[in-house]
PQR file with spaces between the fields and no chain letter, atoms N, CA, C, O and H, PARSE charges and radii, in Angstrom:
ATOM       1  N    UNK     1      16.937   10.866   11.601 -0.4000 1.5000
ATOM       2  CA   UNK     1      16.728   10.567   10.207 -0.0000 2.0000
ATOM       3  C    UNK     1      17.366    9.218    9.874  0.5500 1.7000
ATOM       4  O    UNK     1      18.593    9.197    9.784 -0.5500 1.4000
ATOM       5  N    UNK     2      16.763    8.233    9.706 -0.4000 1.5000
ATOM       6  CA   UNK     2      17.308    6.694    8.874 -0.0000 2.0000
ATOM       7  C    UNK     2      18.010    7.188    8.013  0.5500 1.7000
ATOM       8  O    UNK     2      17.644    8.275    7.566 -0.5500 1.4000
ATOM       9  H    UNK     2      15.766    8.250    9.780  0.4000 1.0000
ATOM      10  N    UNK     3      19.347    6.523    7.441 -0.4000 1.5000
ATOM      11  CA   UNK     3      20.256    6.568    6.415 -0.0000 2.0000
ATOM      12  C    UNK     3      19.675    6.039    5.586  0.5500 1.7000
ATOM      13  O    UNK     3      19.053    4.997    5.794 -0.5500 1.4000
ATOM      14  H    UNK     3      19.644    5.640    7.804  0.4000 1.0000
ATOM      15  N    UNK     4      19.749    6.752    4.201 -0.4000 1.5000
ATOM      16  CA   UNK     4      20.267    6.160    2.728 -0.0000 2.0000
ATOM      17  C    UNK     4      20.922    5.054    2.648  0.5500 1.7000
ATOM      18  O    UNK     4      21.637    4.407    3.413 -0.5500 1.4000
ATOM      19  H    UNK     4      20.255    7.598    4.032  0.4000 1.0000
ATOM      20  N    UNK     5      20.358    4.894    1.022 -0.4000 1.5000
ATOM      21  CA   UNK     5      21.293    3.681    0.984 -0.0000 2.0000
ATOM      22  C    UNK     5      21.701    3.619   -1.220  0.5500 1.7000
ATOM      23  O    UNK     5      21.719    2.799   -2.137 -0.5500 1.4000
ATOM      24  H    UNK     5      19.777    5.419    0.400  0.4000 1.0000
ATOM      25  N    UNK     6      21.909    4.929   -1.004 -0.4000 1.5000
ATOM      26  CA   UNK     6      22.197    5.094   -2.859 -0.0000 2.0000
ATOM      27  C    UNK     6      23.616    5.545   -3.040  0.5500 1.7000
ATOM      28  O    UNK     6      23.873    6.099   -4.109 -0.5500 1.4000
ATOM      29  H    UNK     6      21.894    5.596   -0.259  0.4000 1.0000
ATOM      30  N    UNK     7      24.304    5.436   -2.410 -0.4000 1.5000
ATOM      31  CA   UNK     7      26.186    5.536   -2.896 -0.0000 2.0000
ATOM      32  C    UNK     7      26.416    4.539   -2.235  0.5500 1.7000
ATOM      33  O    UNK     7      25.743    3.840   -1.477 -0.5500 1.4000
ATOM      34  H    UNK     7      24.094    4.987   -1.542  0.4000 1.0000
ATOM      35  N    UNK     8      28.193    4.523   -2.851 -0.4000 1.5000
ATOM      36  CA   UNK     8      28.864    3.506   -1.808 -0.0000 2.0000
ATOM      37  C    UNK     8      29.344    3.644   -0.753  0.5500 1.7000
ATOM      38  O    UNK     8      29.722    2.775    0.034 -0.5500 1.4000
ATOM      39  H    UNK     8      28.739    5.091   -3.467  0.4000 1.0000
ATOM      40  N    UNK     9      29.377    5.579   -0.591 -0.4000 1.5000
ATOM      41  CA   UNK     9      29.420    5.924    0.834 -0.0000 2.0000
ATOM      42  C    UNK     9      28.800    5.291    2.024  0.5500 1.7000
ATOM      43  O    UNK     9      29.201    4.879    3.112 -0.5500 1.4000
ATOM      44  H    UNK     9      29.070    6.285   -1.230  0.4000 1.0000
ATOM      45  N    UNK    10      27.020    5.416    1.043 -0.4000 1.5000
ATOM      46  CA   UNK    10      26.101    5.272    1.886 -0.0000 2.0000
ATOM      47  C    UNK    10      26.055    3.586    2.813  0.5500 1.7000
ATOM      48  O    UNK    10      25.781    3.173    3.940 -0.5500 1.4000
ATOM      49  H    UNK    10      26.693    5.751    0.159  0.4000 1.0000
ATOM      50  N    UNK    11      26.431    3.146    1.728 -0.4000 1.5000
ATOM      51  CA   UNK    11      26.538    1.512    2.020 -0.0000 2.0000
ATOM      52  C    UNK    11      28.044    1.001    3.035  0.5500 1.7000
ATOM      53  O    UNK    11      28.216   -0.059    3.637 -0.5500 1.4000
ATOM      54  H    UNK    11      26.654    3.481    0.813  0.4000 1.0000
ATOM      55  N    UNK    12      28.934    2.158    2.925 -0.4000 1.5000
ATOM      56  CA   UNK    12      29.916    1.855    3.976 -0.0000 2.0000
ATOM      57  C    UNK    12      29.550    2.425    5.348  0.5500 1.7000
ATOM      58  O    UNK    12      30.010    1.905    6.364 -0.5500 1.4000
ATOM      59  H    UNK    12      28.795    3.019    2.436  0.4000 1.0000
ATOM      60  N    UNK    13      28.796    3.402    5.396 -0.4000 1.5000
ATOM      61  CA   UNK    13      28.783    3.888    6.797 -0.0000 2.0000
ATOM      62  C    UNK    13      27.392    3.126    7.394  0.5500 1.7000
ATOM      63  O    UNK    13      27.171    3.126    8.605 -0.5500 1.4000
ATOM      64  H    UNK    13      28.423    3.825    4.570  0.4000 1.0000
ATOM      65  N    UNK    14      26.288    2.342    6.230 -0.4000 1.5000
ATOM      66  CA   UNK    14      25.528    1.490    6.707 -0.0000 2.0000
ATOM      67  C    UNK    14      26.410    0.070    7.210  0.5500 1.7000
ATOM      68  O    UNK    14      26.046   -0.162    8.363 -0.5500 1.4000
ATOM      69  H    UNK    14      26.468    2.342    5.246  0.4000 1.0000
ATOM      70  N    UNK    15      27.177   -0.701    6.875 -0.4000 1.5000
ATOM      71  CA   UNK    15      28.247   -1.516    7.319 -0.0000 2.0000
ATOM      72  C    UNK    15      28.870   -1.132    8.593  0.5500 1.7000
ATOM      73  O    UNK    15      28.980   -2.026    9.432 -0.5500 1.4000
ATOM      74  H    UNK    15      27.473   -0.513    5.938  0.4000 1.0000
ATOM      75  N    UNK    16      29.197   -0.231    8.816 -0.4000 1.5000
ATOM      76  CA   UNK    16      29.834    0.462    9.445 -0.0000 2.0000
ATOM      77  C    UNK    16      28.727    0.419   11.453  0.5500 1.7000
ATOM      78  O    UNK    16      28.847   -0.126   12.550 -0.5500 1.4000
ATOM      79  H    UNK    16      29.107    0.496    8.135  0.4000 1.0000
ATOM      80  N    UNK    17      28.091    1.079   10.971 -0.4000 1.5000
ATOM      81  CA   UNK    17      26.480    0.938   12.147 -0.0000 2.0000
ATOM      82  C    UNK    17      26.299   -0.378   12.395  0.5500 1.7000
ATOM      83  O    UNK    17      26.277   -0.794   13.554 -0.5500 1.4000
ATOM      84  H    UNK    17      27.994    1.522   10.079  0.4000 1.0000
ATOM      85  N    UNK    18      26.175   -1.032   11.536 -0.4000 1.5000
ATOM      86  CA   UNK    18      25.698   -2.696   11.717 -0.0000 2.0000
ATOM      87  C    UNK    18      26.424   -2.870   12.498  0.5500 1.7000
ATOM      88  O    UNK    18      26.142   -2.701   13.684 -0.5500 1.4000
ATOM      89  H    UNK    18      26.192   -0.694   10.595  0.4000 1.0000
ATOM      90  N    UNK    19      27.897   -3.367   11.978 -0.4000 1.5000
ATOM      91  CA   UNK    19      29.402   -4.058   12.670 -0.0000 2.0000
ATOM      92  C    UNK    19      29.196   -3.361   14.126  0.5500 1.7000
ATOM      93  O    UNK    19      29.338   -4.172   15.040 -0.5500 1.4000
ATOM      94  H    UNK    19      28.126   -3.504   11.015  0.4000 1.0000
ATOM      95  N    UNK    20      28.937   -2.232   14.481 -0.4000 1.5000
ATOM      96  CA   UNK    20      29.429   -1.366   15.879 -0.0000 2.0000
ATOM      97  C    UNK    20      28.005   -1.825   16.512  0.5500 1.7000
ATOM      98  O    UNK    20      27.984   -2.050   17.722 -0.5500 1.4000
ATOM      99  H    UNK    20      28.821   -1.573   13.738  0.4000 1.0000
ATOM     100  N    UNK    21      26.900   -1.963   15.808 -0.4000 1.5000
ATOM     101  CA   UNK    21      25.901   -2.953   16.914 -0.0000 2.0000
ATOM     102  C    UNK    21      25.845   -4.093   17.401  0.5500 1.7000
ATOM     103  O    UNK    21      25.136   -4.624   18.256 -0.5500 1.4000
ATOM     104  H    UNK    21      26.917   -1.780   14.825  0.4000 1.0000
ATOM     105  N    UNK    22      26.941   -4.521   16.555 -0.4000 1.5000
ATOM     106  CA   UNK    22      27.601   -6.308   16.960 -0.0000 2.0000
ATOM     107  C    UNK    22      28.384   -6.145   17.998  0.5500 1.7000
ATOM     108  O    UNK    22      28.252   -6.496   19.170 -0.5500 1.4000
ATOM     109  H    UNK    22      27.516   -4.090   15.860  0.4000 1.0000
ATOM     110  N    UNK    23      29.463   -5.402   17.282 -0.4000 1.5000
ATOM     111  CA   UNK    23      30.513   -5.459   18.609 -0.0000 2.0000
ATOM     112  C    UNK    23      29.870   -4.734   19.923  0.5500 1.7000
ATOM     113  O    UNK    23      30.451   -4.938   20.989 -0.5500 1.4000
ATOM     114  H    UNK    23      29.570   -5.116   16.330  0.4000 1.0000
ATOM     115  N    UNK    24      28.693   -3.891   19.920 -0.4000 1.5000
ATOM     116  CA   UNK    24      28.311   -3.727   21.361 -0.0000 2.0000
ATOM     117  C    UNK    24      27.257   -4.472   21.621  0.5500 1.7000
ATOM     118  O    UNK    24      27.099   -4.499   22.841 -0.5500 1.4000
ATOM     119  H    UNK    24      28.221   -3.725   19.054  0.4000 1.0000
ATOM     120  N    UNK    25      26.717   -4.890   21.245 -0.4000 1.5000
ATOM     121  CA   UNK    25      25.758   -6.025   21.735 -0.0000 2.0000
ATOM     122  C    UNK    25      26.810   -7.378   22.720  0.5500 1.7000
ATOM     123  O    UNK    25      26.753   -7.908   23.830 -0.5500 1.4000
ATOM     124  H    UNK    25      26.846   -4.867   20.254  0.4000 1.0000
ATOM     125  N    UNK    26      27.767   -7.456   21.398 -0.4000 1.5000
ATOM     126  CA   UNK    26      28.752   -8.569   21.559 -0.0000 2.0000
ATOM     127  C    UNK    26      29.427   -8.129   23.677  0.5500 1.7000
ATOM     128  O    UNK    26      29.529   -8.741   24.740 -0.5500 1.4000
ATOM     129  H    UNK    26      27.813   -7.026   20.497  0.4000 1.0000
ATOM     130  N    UNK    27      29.604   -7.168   23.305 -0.4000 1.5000
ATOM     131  CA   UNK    27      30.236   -6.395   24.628 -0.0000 2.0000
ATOM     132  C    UNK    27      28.519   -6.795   26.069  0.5500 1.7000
ATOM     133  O    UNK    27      28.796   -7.160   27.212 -0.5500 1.4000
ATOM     134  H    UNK    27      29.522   -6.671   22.441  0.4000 1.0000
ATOM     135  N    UNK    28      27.692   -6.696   25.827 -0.4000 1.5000
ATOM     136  CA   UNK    28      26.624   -6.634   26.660 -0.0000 2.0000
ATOM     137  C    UNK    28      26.091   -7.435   27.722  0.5500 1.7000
ATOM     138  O    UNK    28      25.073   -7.932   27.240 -0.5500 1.4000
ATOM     139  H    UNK    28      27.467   -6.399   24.899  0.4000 1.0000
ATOM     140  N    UNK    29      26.171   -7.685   28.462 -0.4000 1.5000
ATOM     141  CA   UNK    29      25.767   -8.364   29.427 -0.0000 2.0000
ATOM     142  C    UNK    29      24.658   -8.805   29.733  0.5500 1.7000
ATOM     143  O    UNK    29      24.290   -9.971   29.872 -0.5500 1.4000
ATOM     144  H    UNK    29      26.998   -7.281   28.854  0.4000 1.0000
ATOM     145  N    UNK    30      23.920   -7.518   29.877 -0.4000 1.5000
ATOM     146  CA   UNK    30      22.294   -7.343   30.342 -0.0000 2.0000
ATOM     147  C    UNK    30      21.748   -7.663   28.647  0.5500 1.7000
ATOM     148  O    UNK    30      21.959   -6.950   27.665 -0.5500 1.4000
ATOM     149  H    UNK    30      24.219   -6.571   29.764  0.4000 1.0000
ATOM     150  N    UNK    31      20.763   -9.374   28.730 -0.4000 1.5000
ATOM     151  CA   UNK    31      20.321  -10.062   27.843 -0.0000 2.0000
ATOM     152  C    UNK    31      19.210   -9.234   26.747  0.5500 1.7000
ATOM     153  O    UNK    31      18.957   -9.535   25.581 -0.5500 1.4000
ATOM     154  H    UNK    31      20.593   -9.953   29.527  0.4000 1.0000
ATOM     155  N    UNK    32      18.475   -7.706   27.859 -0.4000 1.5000
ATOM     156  CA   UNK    32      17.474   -7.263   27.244 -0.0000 2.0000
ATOM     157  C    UNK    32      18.100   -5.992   25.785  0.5500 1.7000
ATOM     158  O    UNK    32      17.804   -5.792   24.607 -0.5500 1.4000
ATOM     159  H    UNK    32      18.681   -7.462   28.807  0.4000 1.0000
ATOM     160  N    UNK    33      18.889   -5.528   26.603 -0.4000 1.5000
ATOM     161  CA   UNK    33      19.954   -4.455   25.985 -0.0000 2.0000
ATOM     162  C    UNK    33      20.571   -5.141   24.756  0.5500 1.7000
ATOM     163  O    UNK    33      20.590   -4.599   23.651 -0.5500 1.4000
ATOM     164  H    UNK    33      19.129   -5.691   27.560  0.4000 1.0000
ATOM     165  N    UNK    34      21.222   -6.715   25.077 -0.4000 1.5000
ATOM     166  CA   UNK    34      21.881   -7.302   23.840 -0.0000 2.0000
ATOM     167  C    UNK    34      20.794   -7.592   22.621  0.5500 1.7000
ATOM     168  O    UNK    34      21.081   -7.752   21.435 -0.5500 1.4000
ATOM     169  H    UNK    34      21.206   -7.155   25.975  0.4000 1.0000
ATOM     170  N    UNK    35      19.354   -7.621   23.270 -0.4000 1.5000
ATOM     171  CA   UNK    35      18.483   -7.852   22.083 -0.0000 2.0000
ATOM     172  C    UNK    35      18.176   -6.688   21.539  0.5500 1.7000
ATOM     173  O    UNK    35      18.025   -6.620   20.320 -0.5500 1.4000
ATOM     174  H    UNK    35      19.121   -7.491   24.234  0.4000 1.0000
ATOM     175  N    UNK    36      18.025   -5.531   22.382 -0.4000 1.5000
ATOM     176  CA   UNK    36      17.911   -3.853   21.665 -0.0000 2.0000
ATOM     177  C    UNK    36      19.210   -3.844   20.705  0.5500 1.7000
ATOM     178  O    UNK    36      18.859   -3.138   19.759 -0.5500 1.4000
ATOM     179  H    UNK    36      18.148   -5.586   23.373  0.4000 1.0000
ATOM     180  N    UNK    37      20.660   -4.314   20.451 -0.4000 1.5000
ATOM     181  CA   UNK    37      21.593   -3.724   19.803 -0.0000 2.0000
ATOM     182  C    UNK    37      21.301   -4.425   18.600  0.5500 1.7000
ATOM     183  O    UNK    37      21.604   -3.925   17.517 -0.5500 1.4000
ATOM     184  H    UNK    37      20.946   -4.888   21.219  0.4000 1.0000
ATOM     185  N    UNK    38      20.599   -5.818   18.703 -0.4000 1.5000
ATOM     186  CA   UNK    38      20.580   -6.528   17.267 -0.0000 2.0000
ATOM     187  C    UNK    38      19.447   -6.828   16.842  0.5500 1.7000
ATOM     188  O    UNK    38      19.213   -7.907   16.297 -0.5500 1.4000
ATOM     189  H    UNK    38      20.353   -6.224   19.584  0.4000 1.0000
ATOM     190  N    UNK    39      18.506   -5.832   17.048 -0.4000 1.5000
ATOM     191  CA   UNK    39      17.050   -5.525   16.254 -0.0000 2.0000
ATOM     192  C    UNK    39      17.498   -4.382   15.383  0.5500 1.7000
ATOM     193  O    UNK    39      17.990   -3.308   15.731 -0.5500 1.4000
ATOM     194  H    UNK    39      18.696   -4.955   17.491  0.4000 1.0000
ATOM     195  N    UNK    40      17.266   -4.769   14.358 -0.4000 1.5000
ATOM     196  CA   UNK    40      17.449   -3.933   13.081 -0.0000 2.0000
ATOM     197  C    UNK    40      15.983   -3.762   12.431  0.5500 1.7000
ATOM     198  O    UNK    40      15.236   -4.667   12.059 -0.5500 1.4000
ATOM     199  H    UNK    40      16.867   -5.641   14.076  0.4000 1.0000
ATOM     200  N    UNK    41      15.787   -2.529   12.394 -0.4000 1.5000
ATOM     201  CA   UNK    41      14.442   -2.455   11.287 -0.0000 2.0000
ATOM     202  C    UNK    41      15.022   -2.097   10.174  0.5500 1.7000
ATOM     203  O    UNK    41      16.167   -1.648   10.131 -0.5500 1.4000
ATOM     204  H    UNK    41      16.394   -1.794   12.696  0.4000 1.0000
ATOM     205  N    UNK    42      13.788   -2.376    8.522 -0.4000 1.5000
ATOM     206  CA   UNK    42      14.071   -1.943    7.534 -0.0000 2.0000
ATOM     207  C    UNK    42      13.193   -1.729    7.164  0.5500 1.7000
ATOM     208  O    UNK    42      12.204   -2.441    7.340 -0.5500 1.4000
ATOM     209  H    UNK    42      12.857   -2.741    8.556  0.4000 1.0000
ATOM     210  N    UNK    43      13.202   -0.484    6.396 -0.4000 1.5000
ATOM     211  CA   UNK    43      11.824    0.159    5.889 -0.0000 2.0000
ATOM     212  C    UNK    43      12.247   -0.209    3.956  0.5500 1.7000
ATOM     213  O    UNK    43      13.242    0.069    3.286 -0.5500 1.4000
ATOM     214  H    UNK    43      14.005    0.094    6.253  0.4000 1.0000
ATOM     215  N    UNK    44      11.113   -0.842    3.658 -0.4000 1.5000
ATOM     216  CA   UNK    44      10.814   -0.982    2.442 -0.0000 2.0000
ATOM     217  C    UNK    44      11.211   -2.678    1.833  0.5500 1.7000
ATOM     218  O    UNK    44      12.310   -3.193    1.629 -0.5500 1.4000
ATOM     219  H    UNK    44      10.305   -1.068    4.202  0.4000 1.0000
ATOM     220  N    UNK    45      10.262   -3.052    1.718 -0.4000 1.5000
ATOM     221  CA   UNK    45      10.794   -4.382    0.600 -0.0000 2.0000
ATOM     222  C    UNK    45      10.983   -4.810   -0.764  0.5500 1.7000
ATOM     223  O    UNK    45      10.546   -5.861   -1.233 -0.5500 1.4000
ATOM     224  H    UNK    45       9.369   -2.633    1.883  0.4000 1.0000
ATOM     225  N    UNK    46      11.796   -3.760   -1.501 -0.4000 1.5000
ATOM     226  CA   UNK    46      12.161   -3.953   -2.576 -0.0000 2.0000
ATOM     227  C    UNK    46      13.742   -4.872   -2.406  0.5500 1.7000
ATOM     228  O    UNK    46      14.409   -5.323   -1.476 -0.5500 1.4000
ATOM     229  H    UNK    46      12.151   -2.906   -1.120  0.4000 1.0000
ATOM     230  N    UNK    47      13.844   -4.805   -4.134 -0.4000 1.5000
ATOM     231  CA   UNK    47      15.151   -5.927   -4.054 -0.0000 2.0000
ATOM     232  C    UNK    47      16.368   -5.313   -2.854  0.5500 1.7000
ATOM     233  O    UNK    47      16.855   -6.118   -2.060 -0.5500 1.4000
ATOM     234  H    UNK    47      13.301   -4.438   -4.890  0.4000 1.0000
ATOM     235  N    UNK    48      16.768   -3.889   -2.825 -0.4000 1.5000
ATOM     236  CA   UNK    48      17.537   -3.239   -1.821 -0.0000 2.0000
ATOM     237  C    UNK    48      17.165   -3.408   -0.348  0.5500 1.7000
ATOM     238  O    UNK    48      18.184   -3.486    0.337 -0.5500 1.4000
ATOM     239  H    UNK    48      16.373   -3.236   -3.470  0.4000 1.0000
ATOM     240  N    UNK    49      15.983   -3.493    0.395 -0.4000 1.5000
ATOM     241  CA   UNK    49      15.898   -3.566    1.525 -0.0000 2.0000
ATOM     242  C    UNK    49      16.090   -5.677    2.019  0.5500 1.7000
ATOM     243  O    UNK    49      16.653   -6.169    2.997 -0.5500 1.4000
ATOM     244  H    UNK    49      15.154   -3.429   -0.161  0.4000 1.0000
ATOM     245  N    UNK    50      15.317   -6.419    0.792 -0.4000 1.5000
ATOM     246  CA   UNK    50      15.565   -7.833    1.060 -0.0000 2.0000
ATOM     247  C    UNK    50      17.160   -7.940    1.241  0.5500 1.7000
ATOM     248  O    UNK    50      17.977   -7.780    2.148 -0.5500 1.4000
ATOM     249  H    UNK    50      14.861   -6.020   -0.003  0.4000 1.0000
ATOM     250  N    UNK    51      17.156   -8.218    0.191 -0.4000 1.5000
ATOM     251  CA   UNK    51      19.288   -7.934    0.448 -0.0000 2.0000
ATOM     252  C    UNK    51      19.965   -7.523    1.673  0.5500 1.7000
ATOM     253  O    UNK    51      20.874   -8.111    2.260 -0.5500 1.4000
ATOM     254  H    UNK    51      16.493   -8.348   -0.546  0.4000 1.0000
ATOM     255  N    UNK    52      19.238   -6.139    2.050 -0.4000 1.5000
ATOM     256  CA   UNK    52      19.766   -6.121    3.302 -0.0000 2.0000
ATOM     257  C    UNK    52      19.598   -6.979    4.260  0.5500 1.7000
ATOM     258  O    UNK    52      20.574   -7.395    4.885 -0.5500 1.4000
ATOM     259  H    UNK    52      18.501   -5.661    1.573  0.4000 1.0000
ATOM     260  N    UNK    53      18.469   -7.346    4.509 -0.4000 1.5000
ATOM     261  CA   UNK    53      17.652   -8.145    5.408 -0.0000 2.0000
ATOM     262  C    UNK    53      18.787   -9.334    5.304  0.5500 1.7000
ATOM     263  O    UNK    53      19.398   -9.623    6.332 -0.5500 1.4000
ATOM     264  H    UNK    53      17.676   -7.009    4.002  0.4000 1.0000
ATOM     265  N    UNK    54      19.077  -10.029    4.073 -0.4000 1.5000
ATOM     266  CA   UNK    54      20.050  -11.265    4.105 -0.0000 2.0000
ATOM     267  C    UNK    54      21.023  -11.091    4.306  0.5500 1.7000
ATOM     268  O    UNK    54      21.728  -12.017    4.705 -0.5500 1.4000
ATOM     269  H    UNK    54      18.580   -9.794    3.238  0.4000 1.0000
ATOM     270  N    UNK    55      21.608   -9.625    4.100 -0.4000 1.5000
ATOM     271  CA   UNK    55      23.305   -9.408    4.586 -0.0000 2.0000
ATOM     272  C    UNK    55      23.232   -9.821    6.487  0.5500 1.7000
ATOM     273  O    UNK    55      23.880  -10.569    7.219 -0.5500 1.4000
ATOM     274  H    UNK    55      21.035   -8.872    3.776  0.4000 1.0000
ATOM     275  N    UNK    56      22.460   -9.181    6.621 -0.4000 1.5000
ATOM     276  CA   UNK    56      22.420   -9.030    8.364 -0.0000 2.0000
ATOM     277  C    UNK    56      22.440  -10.124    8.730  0.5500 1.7000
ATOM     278  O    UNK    56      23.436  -10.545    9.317 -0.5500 1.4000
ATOM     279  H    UNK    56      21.933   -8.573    6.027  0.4000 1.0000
ATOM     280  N    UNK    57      21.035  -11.147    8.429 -0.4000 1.5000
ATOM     281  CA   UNK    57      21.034  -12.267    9.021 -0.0000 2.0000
ATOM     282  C    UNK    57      21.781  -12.873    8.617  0.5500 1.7000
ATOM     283  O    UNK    57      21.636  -13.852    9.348 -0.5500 1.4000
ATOM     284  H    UNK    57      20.226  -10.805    7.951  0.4000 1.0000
ATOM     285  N    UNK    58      22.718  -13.175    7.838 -0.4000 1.5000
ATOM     286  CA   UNK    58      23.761  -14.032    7.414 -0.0000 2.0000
ATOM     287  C    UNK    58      25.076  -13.382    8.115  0.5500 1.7000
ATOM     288  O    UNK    58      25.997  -14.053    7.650 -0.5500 1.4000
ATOM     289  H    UNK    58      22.836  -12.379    7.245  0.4000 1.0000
ATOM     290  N    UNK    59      25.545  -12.568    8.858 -0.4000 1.5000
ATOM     291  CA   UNK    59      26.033  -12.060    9.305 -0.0000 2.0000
ATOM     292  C    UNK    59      26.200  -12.421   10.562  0.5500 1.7000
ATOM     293  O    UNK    59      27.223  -12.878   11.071 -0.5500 1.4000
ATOM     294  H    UNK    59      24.797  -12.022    9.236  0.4000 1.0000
ATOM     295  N    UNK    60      25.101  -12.191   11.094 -0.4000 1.5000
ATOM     296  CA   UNK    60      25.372  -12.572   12.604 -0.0000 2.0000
ATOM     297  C    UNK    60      24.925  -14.580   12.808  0.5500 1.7000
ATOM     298  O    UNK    60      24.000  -15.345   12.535 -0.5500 1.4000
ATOM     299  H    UNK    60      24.270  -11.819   10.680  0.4000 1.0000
ATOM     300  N    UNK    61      26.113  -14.613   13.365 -0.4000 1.5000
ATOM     301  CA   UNK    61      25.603  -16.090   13.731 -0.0000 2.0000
ATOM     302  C    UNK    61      26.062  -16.078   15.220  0.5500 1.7000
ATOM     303  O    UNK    61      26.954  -15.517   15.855 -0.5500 1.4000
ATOM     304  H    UNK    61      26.865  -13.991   13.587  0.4000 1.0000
ATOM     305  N    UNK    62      24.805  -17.162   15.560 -0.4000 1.5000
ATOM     306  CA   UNK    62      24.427  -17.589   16.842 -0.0000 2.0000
ATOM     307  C    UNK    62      24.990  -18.970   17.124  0.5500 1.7000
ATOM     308  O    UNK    62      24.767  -19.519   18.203 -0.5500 1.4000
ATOM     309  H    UNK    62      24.080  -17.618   15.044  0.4000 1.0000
């Protein structure tokens, strides 16, 4: 089941997933695996899913 995203629970333990796909991607060796940890899908493009979309990519820098 994809997480919610309507408390601030919801939005910490979504933070929470992100950060731990960084730091294991970050950890990864094998180039194909590091691109599986930092593909993120998002379902829906309202103002809540764009936002997300910009937290992430502004997030990770290359």
């Amino acid at each position: 089941m994809a997480p919610g995203l309507k408390t601030v629970e919801d939005a910490v333990e979504m933070r929470r997933r992100i950060f731990s796909a960084f730091e294991a991607a970050e950890k990864e060796t094998d180039p194909e695996l590091r691109r599986a940890w930092l593909t993120f899908v998002i379902v829906g493009g309202g103002p809540t899913g764009v936002e997300l979309a910009g937290a992430i990519a502004t997030s990770y820098h290359r």
